[in-house]
N, C-alpha and C positions, 0 to 999 in steps of 0.2 A: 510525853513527847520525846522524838529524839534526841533534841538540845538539850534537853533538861536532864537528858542518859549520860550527854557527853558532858555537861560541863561540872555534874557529879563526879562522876570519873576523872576528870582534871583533878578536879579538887581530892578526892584521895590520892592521886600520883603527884599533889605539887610539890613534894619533896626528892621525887626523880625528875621532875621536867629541867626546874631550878637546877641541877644536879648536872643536868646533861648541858645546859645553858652555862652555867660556870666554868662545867669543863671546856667546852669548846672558844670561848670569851679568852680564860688561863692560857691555852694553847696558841691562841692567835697573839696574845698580848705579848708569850715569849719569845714567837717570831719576829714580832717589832722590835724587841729589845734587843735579841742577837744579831737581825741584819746591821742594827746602828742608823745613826744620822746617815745623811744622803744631803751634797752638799755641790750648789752650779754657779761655776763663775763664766762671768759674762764680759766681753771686750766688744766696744764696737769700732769698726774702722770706718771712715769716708770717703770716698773714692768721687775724686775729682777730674775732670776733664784736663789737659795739659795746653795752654796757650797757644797759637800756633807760631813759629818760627816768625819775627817782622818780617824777614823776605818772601812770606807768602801772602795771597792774597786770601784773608780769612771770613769769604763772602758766604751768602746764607746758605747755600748746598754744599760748601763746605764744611759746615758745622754739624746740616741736618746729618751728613754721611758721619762724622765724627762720634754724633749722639747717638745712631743707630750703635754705631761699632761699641762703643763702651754698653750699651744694652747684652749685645751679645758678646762680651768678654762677662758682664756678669752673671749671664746664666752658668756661663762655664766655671765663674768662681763661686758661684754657691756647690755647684757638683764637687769642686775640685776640693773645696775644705774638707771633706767629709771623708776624703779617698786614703789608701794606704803611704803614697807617696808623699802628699802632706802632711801626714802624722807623723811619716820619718824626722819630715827638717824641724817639726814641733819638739820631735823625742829628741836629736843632736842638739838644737836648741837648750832646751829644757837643762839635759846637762852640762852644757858647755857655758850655761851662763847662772843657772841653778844649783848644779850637783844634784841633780834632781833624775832619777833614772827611771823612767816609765816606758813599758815596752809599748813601741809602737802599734801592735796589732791590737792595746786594749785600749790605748790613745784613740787609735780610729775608730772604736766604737764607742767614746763616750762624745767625740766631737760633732756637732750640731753644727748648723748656722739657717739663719733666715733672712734674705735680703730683702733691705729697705728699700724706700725709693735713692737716695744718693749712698750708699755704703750695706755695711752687711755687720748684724751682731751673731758673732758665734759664741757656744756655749758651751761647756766642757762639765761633763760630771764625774765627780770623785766622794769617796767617803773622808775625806780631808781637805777643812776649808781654805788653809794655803796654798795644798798643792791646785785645787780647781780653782784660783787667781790666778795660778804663776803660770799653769798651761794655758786658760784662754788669753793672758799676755802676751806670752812665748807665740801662741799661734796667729795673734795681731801681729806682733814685729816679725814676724815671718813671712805675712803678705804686705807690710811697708819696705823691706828690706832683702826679700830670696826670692820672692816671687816669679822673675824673668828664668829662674830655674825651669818652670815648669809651665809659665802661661806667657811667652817674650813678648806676644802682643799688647799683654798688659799697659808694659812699661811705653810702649809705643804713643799709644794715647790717651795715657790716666796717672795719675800718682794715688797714690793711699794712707792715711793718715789715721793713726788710733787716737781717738779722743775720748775714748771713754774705760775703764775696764770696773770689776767689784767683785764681791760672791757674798752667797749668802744659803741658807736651809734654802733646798730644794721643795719649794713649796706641793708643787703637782706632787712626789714621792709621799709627802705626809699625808695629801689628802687621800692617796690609794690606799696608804696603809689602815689608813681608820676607819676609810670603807670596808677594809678587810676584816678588822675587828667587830665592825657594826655585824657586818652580814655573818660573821663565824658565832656572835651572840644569836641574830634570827634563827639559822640554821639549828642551833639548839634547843631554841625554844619551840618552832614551829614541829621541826623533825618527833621530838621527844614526845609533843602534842598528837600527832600524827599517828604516832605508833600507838600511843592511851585509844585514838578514837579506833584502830586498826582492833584493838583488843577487846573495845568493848562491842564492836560490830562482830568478830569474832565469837563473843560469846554468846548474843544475843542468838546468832544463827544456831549455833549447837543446844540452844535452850536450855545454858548451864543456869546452876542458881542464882539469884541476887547477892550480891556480896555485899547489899544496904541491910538485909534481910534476917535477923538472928538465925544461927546455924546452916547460912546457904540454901535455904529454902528455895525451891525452885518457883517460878512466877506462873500458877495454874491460868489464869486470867487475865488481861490488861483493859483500862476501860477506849482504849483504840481500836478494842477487836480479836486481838493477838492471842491465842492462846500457846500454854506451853505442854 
């Protein structure tokens, strides 16, 4: 049968399949090693509503209108972390209270956020696990502290507060990578497999000899029918 063609065939190539599997395994495993760790700090901020003044009257359409309004300043401040003009006051930030110099344009594309129900945690990734604390820090006391820079409605009816910051291994980044290793082992082994069955369908066509066969004998007969 033909199964019983091909996994002969395997079996005499299992020193190139193996072969091709190691290589591409080696190859993938070097690119984990020279990209390095990959490393996300995380700050979260709270963002509260602002009492209203006692000489107002702070009755219930006053509020509902209040709570609308900080809804819609925070869609704005999820957009607005993420933008070039925020990563500036991050980067001035950063060195002005770190010595810390990070160019703002790759600032802006490591800066994340995902807003909560009352606040918003943003994320910041760096191949260094102090510098991705000190930025998603710097970029919490940037929206408790510079914000009316660039959102003045903010301040109008909300205050902001960081209550939380940390970092750690970029967990999602490890799980790609060893996706990538897994699949650059399949690819080896299935490919190399591939090419064996590519070769012995190959010969069968051209009705070359057996190469089970002492001296390549060519296969006059098959009991499936076949002849050569």
């Amino acid at each position: 049968m033909y199964a019983d063609t091909l996994w002969a065939g395997w079996r005499r190539n299992w020193i190139a399949i193996a072969a091709a599997t190691l290589v591409l395994l080696a190859l993938a495993s070097t690119w984990v090693a020279i990209s390095g760790q990959s490393y996300l700090g995380r700050a979260q901020v709270l963002v509260s509503l602002k009492v209203p003044d006692s000489g107002q009257d702070p009755t219930y359409q006053v509020e509902i209108s209040r709570t609308l309004a900080i809804n819609y300043v925070m869609d704005d401040l999820e957009q607005l972390v993420t933008g070039a003009a925020f990563a500036g006051l991050v980067a001035d930030r950063l060195a002005r209270d770190s010595q810390l110099v990070i160019d703002a344009g790759d600032l802006a594309g490591s800066l994340q956020a995902d807003r909560t129900h009352r606040g918003l945690d943003m994320f910041v990734y760096s191949d260094d696990r102090a510098t991705a604390e000190k930025a998603a820090r710097a970029a919490a006391e940037v929206i408790t502290q510079e914000l009316d820079s660039l959102l003045p409605a903010f301040g109008e009816i909300a205050y902001a507060s960081v209550i939380d910051w940390d970092s750690g291994l970029d967990q999602l980044t490890l799980l790609r990578k060893a996706i990538t290793v897994a699949l650059a082992g399949a690819v080896g082994l299935f490919g190399s497999m591939l090419v064996v069955s590519i070769g012995i369908a190959w010969r069968d066509r051209l009705h070359l000899g057996d190469p089970d066969l002492p001296g390549g004998l060519k296969v006059l007969a098959r009991l499936d029918g076949q002849s050569g």
